[in-house]
N, C-alpha and C positions, 0 to 999 in steps of 0.2 A: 242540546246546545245552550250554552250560557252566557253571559256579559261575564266580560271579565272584571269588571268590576266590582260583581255579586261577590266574587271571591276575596278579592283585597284590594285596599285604598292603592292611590297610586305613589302613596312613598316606602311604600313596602317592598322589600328587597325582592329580586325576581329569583333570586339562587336559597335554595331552601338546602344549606350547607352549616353543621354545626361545627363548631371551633375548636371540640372536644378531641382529644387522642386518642385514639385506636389503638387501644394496647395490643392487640390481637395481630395488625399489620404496620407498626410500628409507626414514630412521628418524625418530627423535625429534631426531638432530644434523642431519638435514639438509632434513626432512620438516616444520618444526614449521609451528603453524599459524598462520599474520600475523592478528592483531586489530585491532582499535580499537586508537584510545589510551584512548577512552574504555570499553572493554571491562572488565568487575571480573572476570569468570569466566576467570579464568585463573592460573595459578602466580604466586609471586612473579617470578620472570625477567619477567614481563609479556609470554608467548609463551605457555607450555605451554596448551592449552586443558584447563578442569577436566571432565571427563564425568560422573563421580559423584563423590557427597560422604556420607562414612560418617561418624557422630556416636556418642559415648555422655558418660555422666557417667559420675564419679566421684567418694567423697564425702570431703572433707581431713578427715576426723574421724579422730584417730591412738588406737589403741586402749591401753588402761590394763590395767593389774592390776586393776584393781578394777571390772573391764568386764563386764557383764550377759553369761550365754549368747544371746542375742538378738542382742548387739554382736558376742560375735566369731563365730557363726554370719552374720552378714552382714556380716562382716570376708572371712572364708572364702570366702565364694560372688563377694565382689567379687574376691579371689586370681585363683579357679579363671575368671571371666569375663577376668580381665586374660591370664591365659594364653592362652586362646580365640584371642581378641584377635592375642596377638603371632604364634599359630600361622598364622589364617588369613593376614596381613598379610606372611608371610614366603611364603607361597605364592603370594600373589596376588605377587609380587615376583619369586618367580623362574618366574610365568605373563609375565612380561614388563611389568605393568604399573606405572606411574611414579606414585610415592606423594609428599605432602606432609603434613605433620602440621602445624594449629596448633591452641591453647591457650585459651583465656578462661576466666581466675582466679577465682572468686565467693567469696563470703563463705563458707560450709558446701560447695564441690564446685568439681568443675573439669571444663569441658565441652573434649573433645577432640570438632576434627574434621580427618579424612583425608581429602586430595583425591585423587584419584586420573584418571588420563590413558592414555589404551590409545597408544600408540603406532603408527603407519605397519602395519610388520610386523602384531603384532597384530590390526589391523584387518583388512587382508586376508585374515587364516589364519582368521579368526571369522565375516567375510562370505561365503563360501565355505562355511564349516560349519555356518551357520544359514541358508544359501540366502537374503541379501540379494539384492534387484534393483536393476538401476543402469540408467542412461540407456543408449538407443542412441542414438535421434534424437528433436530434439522434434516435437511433434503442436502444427500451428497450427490444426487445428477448431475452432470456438470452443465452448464447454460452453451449452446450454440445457433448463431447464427447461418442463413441460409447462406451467406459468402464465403464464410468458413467450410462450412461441409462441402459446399461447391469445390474451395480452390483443395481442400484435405485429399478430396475424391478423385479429382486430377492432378494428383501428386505439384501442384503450382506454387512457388511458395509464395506465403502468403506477408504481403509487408505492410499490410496497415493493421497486423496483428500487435499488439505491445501487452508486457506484462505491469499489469498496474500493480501496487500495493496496497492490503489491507484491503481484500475482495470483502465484504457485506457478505453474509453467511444467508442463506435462503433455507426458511422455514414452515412447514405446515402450521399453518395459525388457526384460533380461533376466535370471535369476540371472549373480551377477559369477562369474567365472573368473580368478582371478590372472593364469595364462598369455595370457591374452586381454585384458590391459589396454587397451594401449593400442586398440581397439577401440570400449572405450565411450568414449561421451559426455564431453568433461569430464575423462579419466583425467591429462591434461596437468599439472593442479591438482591437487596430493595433500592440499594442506589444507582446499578446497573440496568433493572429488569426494565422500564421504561424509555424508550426511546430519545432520544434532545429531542426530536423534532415532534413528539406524544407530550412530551411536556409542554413546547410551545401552542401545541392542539389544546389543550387542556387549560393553556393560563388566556389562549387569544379567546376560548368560548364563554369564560367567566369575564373576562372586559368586555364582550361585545354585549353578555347581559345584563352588566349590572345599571342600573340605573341612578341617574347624579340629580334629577328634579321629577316632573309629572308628568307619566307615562302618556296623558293626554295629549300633549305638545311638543311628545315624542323624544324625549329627552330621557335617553337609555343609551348605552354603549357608546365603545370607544371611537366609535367612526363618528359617531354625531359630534363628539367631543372635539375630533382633528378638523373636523366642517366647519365650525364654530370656531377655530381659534384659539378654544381654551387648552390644549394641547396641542404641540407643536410635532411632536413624534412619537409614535410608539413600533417596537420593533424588539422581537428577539438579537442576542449576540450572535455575531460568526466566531467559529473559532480558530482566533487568535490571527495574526498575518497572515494573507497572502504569500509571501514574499520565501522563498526557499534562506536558510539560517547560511548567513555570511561565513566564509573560512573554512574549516575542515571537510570533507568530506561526510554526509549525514547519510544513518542508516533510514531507507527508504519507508521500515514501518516505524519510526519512530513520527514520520512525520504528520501533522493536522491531516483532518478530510480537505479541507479549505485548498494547504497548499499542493495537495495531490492532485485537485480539479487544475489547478493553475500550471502545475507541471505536465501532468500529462492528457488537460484537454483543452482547456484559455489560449495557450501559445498558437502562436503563428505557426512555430516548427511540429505541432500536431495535426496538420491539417491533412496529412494520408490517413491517419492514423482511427481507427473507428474511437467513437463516443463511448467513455465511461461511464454507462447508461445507468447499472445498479449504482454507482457513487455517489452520479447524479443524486438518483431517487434518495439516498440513505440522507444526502445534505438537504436536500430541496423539496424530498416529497415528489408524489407520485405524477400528480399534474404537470409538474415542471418538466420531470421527467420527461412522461408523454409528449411533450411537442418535441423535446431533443430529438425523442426516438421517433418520431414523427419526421420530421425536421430531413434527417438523418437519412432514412427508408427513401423518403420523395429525393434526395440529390441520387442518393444511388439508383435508383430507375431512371431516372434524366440521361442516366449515359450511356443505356442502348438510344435512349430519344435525339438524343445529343448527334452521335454516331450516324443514325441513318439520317437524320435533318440534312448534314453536312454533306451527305454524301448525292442526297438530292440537289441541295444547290450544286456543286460542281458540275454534276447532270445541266443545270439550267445555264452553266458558265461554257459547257461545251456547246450548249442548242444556242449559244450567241453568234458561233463561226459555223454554223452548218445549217441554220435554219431557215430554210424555204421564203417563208415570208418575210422574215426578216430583210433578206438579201433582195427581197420584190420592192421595199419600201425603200432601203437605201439606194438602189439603182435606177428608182422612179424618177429621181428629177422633177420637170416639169407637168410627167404626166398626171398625179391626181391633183386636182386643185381643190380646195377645202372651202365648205363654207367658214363667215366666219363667226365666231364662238361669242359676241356678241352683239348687240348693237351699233354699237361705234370699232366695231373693231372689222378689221382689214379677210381677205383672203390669205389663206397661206398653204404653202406647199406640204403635202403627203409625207414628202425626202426630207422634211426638217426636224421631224422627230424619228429618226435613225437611232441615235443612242438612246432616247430614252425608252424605244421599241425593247431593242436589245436588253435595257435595265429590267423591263418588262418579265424577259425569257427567266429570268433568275427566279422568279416566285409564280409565274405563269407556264406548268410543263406538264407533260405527261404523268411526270416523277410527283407530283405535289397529290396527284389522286392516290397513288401508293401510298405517298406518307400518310395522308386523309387517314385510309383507311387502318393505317398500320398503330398511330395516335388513339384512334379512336379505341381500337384494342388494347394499345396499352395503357389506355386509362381505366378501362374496365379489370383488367389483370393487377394492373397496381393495386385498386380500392379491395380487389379479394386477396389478394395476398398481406394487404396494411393489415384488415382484419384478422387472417392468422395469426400475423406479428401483434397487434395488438392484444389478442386475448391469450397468448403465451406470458406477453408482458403484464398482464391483466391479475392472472393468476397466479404469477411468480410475485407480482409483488403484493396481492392479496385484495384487491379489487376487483374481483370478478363480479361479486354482488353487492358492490357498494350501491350504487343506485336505487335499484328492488328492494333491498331490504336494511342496507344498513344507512343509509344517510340520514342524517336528522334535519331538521326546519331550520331553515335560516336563523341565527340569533336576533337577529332586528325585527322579521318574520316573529319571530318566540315572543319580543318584548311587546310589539305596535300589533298585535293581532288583537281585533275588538273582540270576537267571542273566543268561546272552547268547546271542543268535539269530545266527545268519546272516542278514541281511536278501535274502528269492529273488531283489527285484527290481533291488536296487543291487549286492549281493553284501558290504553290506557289516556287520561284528560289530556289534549292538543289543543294551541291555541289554534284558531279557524280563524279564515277569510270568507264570506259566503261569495260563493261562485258565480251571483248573478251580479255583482260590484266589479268583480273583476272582468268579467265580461263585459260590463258599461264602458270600463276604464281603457281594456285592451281594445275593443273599438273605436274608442274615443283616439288610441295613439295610432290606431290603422290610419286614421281619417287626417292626423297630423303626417304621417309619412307619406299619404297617398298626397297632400299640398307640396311637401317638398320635392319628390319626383315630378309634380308639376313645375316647376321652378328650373330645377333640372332641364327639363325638356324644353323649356324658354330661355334659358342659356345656350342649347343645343341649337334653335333656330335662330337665334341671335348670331352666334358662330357661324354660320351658312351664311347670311345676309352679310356677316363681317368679308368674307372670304372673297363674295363676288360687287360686292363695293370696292373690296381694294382691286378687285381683278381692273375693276372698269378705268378707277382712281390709274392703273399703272399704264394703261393703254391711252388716256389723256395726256400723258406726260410727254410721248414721241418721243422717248428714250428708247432705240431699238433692241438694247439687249435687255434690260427690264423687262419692254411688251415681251420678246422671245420668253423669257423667262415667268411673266406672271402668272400663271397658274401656278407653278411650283413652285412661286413663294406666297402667294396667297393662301394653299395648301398648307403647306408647312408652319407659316404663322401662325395661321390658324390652330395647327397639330398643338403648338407651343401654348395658346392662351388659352385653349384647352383644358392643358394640364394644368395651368397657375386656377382658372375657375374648381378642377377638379380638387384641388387641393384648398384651395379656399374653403368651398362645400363642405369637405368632409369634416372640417374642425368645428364645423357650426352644429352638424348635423349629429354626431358623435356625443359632443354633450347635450344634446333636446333628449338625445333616444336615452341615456342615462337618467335624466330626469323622468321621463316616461314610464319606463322597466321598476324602478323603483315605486313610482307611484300604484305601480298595477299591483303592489304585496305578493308577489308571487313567495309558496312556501318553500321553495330549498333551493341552494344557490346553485346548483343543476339547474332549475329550469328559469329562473334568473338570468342566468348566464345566455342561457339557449335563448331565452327569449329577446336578452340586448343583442345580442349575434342579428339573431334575425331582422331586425328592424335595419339595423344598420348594414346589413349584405344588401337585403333590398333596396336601398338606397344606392350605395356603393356598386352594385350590378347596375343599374340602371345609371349611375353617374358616369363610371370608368366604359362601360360597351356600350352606351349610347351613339356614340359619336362614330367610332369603327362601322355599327349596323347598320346606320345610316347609309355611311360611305360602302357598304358590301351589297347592299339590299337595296337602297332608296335612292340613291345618287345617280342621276341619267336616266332612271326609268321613267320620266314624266316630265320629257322634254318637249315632245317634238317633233316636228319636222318643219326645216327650210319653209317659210310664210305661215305657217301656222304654228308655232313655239306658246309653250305652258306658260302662264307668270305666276308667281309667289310674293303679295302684297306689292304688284309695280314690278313686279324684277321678273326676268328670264329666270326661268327653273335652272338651278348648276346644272352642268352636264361634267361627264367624265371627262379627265384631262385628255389631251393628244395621245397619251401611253397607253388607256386606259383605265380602270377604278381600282383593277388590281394593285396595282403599282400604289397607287396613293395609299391602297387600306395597309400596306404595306411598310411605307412609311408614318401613314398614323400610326399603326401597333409600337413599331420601333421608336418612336418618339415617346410614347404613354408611356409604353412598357421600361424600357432600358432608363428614358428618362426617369420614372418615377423611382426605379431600382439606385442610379447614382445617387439621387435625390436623398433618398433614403439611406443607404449607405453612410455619405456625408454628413449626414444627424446623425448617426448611429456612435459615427468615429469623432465628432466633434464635439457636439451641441453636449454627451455626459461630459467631458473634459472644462468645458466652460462651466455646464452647472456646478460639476466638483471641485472648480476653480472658485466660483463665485461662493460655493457653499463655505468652502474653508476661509474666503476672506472676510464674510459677515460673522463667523463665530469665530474668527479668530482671536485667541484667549489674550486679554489685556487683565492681567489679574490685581486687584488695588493689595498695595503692600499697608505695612502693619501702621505709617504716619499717616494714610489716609490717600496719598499718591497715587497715582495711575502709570505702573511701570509693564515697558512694553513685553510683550512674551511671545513665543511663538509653539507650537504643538510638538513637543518634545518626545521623543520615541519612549519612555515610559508613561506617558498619557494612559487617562485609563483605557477597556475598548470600549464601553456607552459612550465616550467623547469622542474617538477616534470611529466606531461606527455611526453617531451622529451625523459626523462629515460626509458619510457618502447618501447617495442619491435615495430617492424612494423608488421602487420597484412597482411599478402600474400595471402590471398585470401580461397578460400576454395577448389581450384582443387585439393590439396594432402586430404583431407577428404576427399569429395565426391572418390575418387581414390580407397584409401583405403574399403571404404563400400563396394563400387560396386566390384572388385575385390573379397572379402570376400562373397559377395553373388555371384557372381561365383563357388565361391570352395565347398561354401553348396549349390549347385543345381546342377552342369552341374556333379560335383563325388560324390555325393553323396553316389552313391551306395558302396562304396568303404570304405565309413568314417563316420557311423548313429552319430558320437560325434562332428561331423564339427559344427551342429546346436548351440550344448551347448558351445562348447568353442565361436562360436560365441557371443553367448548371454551375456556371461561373461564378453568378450572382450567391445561387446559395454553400459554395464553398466557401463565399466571402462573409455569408449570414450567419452559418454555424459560430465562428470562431469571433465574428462581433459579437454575437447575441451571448457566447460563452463569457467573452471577459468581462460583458456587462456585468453578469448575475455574480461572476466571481470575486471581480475588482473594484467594480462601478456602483454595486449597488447594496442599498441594508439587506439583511439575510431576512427573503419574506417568511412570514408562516408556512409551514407547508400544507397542502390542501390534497387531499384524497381526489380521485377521478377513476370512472371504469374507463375512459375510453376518453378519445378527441371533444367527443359531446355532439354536436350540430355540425359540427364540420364537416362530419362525414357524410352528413343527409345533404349541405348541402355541395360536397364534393359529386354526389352521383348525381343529382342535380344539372351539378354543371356538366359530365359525363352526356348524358341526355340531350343537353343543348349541343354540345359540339359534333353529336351524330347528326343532326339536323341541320344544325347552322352549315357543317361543310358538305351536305350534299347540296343544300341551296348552294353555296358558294360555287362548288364546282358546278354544276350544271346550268346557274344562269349568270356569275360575273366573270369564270373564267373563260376561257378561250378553250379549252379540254374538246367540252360535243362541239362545236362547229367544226372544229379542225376535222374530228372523228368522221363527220356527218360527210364534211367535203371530201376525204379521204377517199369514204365507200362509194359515192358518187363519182369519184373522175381516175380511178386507178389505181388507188395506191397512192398518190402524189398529192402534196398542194400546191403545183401551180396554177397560178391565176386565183390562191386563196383570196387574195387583199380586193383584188376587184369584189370579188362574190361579195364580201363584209361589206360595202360600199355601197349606197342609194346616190341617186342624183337627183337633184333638185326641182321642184318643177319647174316648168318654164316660167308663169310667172312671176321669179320670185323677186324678182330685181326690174329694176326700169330696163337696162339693157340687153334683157334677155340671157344673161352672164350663167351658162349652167356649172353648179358647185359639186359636190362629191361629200356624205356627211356619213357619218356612223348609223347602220339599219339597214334592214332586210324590207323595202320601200322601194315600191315603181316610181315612175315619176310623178304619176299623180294623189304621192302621198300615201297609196294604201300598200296592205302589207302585201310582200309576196308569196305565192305557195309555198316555199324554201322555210319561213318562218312559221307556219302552223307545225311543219313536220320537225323541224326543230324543237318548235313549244313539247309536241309529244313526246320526244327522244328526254326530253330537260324532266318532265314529269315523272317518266320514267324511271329513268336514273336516281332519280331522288327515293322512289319508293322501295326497286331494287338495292341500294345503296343503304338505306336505312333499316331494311328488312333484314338484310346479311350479315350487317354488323348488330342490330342486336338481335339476333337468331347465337351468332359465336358469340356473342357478350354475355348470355342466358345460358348457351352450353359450358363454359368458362366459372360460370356462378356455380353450378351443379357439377360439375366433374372437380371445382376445388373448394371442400367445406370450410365455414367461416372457422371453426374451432379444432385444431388437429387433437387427432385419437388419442397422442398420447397425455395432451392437454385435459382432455375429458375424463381419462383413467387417473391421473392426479387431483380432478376436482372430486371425482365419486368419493376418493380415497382421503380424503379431507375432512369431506362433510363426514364420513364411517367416524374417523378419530373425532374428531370436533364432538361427534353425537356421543361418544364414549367419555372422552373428558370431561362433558359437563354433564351428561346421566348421575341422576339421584345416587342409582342404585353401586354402591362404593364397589360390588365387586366387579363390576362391568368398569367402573374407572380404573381400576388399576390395571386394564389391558395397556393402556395408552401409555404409562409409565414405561413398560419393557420396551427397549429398544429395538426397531425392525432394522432388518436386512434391507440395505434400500436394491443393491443388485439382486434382486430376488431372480432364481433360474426361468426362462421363458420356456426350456424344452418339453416336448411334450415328453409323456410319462403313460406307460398304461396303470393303468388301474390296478391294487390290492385284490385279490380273491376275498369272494364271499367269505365271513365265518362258516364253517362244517356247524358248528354249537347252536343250540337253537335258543343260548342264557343269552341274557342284554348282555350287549357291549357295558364295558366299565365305565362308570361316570367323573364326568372331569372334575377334580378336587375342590374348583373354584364354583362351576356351573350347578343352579339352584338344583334341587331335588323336584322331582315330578309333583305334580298333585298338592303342592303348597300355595297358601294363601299369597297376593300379591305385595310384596314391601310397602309399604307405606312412602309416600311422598315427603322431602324433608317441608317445614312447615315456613313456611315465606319468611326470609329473610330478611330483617329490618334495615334502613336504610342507615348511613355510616352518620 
């Protein structure tokens, strides 16, 4: 281990890239790349192609003597960013890469942008060091999904089938090898062989390393650069409009990647239609991809969830005209008299919560344990079946071992690492973190988030105190349909300021845990990433279920009884409403849940229209004519596209999606039992998220980098996770907030029947609870002198029970369901053996072993079985194959390392 230091000063370029030409794999003089004519992404010469494109402003305001400290303080700061500027720009120069500079004049500033071009050279020496893969040979299997083979097999036809154009061709790859060019796939083409979006890998890894001042004060790469100001934007081109070419009729592979995503996946009129998943990837990169097809996977399982949900409630819309107790409470009248629910409040009638009984039956039924359990399993089926679909998707698009073995160290990671490792397994110098720093530091941010979830939980009790203040507040009023009414709007209010707190939280919370994550230097944006996830789920879990748990778990168990009631700092402990707690957890979900979803929505569809409203009117182009005048202009459809994709949005990542989804599959499994409609309004909600979240990326936003991914990352851990909780959480629920075992319990007890259930659920008061001796009627299995009844221990038993049978059975099938379907299907794992075989022969030393890879295979190779050839009768060797070494010869020699480009 060493200081980095020991190695080089800190104004020493971090990219050890020489300038020189590669006559061998050609350059920018003789490499360059043939375009359209109608192509705008490229140099002036109308050749170079642009890869990325760096922007900032600047403001023409010339400074005075008689200039405010504020003026030349931000005279100053623009100096010192203009330096930045020239510094990093002279290094990225002599990294090899090909720069242009232009200008657009405005009235108050002047926006510079830099094009930039990785050249030939370049590229190879960067694919090679970020472990790019390139073609070997293509793969003609054709790609099917499980909906497809499903409706193919029952002859069904199939309508969210569409034929896209200019299907992405799928290839056996391998990491590229300079030495081994001409090998792959396609090497023949130097302007072709490299992907746009390897290119953009390739130019975002060399800005993120270069360094503009001292490495000491962290002042390397282009992100610190956009932190600071001294760059305004940096971002590869999309290509060309959106927008389908006005007039004739256009032939369909003539057209962009861009406006084929727009045609046939952005629109509205695609929404049957499945996700062009590989176009995706080819535009956006693999990650992107993956939530699409993520995305995508979770709406289409929501609609068996969807299906039987619905079909429970209408079950609970029937148990409204035909239910036993129901029809005991509404025909009660005067007989049960109620204590009252708080100190100043009144007696009231049994018969007065009639309908709200009834609203009760809807999310309170027999039917809610079936779904319980039906959820439960098909959260467990979902997560193994994602997995198949994911590692099909995985190795199709060549991510299978990105992780393991091909990902490299974070570039900021690369630049801000104090020491350097030997790596045991390559042999080769890594910058290091020592691991007992990062340990201080990730405990350190444990200890921050473990305060915030304090904060959290004191907003939670805040909420409870708010709820039964206003209760009290409405019952002072002697407003009679208010008092009728306050619980259920103290409830509800409460639901609502809730979610304003919830949301408040998370925007506070979100950038600490960013600050945090970054400070802990974690080395590869893999566990980067995993590790901002995690901070912020734990939070977010305990912000978003706090309040529901409460109300499912905590809410009326620690009340009471009539003259002897709980307090909480002065206050009566809440009790459950007239309906029950069901019913409220009920409408909490539905207010969190749907709310947060509209909520979200309505930013989704608005707030980029405003920003890309507000973006276009701060850069809108006021260009000074030749007298020195400021004449007015507007963005002219031959604009170049760095100016036209300056305008749109910046692209933040996908943590607030993924957030959002996982969240929502929370509230439809872990309460399920509480809400059978959580599934459908899910379902609706993400038909409507697809088709927003598409036209952002397409229309809304600059074309990010694309980023490599084997898989979702953390989500998935902590998908099962939640999986877990929701077995648990609903057999509590069912067993001790529902109504389910009582009913069951009185059932076996009196016949068959529940009549006279509602008496049985009913205690009465002691006698002295009141001056008059006034006996009440109150919720609990309680004699009159307060203690519990026999009825209630064997209840308690039945409730413990249940919970352990209930949780034992489902995952006993959740565990047979894992083992009878493997994470990786057979014929996935016969293509990855078949990968690494060629891969090992393409890059082998030994030339005659490479040139297997060259001939082309048969990809329908016959499956049928075949007997065997007869023995030779001859007892001479078999003849030897033309190409295969002779026996009893010395071993080839190794070629001798390869010098760096």
């Amino acid at each position: 281990m060493r200081k980095r230091g020991e190695e080089r000063e800190d104004i020493t370029t971090l990219i050890a890239m020489t300038n020189t030409a590669d006559h061998n794999y050609g350059s920018m003089d003789t490499g360059m790349s043939q375009v359209s004519s109608g192509d705008k992404n490229v140099f002036s010469d109308g050749i170079t192609r642009i890869d990325f494109v760096l922007v900032w402003e600047e403001s023409l305001a010339v400074l005075k003597d008689g200039a405010s400290e504020k003026d030349k303080s931000s005279h100053a700061t623009q100096d010192s960013h203009r330096k930045w500027r020239e510094d990093f720009l002279s290094r990225l120069q002599a990294a090899g890469i090909d720069q242009e500079m232009r200008e657009v004049l405005q009235a108050k500033k002047k926006i510079s942008y830099v094009l930039l071009s990785a050249p030939w050279s370049v590229l190879c020496y960067y694919a090679e060091e970020i472990s790019l893969r390139v073609p070997l040979q293509m793969v003609t299997t054709p790609n099917y999904n499980w909906s497809e083979r499903m409706l193919e097999k029952t002859k069904i036809p199939n309508l969210m089938s569409q034929d896209v154009p200019s299907m992405p061709p799928d290839y056996y790859t391998c990491q590229f090898r300079t030495n081994k060019l001409e090998r792959f796939l396609g090497s023949e083409n130097k302007e072709t062989f490299f992907k746009t979006t390897q290119r953009h890998q390739v130019l975002y890894e060399i800005l993120a390393r270069t360094p503009y001042g001292a490495l000491k004060r962290g002042e390397v790469g282009i992100e610190r650069l956009l932190s600071e100001n001294a760059v305004s934007a940096a971002y590869p081109l999309h290509e060309g409009p959106f927008q389908m070419p006005e007039g004739e009729a256009v032939d369909s592979q003539s057209l962009s990647m861009r406006q084929i995503l727009h045609q046939y996946w952005a629109r509205w009129a695609s929404w049957k239609k499945y996700q062009p998943l590989d176009h995706i990837r080819e535009y956006y990169g693999e990650k992107i991809a993956l939530y699409f097809a993520w995305l995508g996977f979770y709406t289409g399982w929501l609609l068996p969830a969807a299906v039987v949900g619905t079909l429970v409630f209408l079950f609970g819309i029937w148990l409204m005209f035909t239910d036993a107790p129901a029809r005991e409470i509404c025909e009660s009248e005067d007989e049960f008299v109620m204590c009252p629910l708080c100190k100043i409040c009144s007696y009231w009638n049994l018969s007065s919560i009639c309908t709200t009984f009834k609203a009760g039956l809807l999310f309170d039924n027999g039917g809610t344990v079936f779904f319980s359990i039906f959820m439960a399993l098909w959260a467990v089926t979902f997560l193994e079946y994602w997995k198949r679909t994911s590692a099909v998707l995985a190795h199709r698009w060549d991510c299978s071992e990105f992780q393991e073995t091909e990902e490299r160290p974070r570039p900021e990671f690369t630049a801000t690492a104090p020491l350097t490792l030997r790596n045991p397994v390559t042999g080769a110098e890594e910058p290091y973190f020592p691991k007992r720093c990062r340990f201080n530091r990730t405990l350190t941010g444990g200890m921050v988030i473990m305060i915030m979830v304090s904060v959290v939980l004191m907003f939670v009790v805040a909420i409870i105190l708010y709820r039964v203040i206003l209760s009290i507040i409405i019952y002072k009023s002697h407003n009679a349909f208010l008092i009728f009414s306050a619980g259920r709007i103290a409830s509800l209010t409460g639901s609502v300021l809730n979610l304003l707190v919830i949301l408040m939280l998370s925007r506070v919370y979100i950038y600490l845990a960013q600050v945090l994550t970054r400070w802990e230097m974690h080395r590869t944006q893999t566990k980067y990433e995993d590790m901002f996830i995690l901070k912020v789920f734990i939070f977010q879990f305990v912000n978003f279920y706090s309040s529901p748990v409460y109300i499912a778990f905590f809410k009326g168990r620690f009340v009471g009884y009539p003259g002897n009631y709980y307090n909480l700092l002065g206050i009566r402990n809440e009790d459950c409403g007239a309906g029950g707690c069901l019913i409220e957890l009920a409408q909490e979900l539905l207010v969190i849940m749907v709310g947060k979803q509209v909520i979200n929505n309505i930013q989704e569809f608005i707030m980029p229209k405003l920003k890309a409203w507000w973006q276009k009117r701060k850069i809108h182009p006021k260009v000074r004519a030749e007298d020195g005048k400021v004449k007015e202009g507007g963005q002219t459809q031959d604009a170049a596209p760095w100016e036209t994709d300056y305008e749109l949005l910046l692209c933040e990542g996908l943590f607030d999606e993924y957030l959002e989804m996982v969240l929502q599959f929370g509230f439809i499994t872990i309460f399920v039992a509480a809400c059978p409609l959580a599934p459908l309004f899910a379902l609706i909600n993400n038909w409507v998220e697809v088709r927003l979240d598409a036209q952002k990326f397409v229309c809304q936003y600059r074309r990010p980098v694309a980023e490599r991914a084997q898989d979702i990352g953390i989500w998935l851990d902590i998908l099962q996770v939640i999986t877990y909780f929701a077995v648990i959480s609903n057999a509590f629920l069912i067993a001790f907030t529902s109504d389910f075992l009582p009913r069951l319990y009185y059932r076996y007890n009196n016949d068959g029947n529940l009549k006279g259930y509602v008496n049985f659920t009913l205690g009465t008061s002691p006698s002295n609870f009141n001056a008059n001796n006034t006996q009440c009627r109150y919720r609990g299995y309680r004699d009159r002198n307060g203690h519990f009844r026999p009825e209630y221990f064997h209840l308690l038993a039945c409730r413990l029970a249940f919970v352990i049978i209930f949780e034992h059975v489902v995952f006993f099938i959740g565990r047979l369901i894992d083992f009878m379907v493997p994470d990786i299907p057979e014929d996935v794992e016969i293509k990855i053996k078949r990968e690494h075989y060629m891969a090992k022969e393409a890059l082998a030393e030994n030339e005659a072993l490479g040139k297997v890879v060259i001939l082309l295979e048969k990809e329908n190779l016959s499956t049928e079985l075949r007997h065997r050839a007869k023995p030779q009768t001859s007892t001479a060797s078999p003849p030897r194959e033309s190409n295969s070494p002779p026996p009893l010869l010395n071993p080839i020699p190794e070629d001798p390392d390869r010098s760096p480009l």
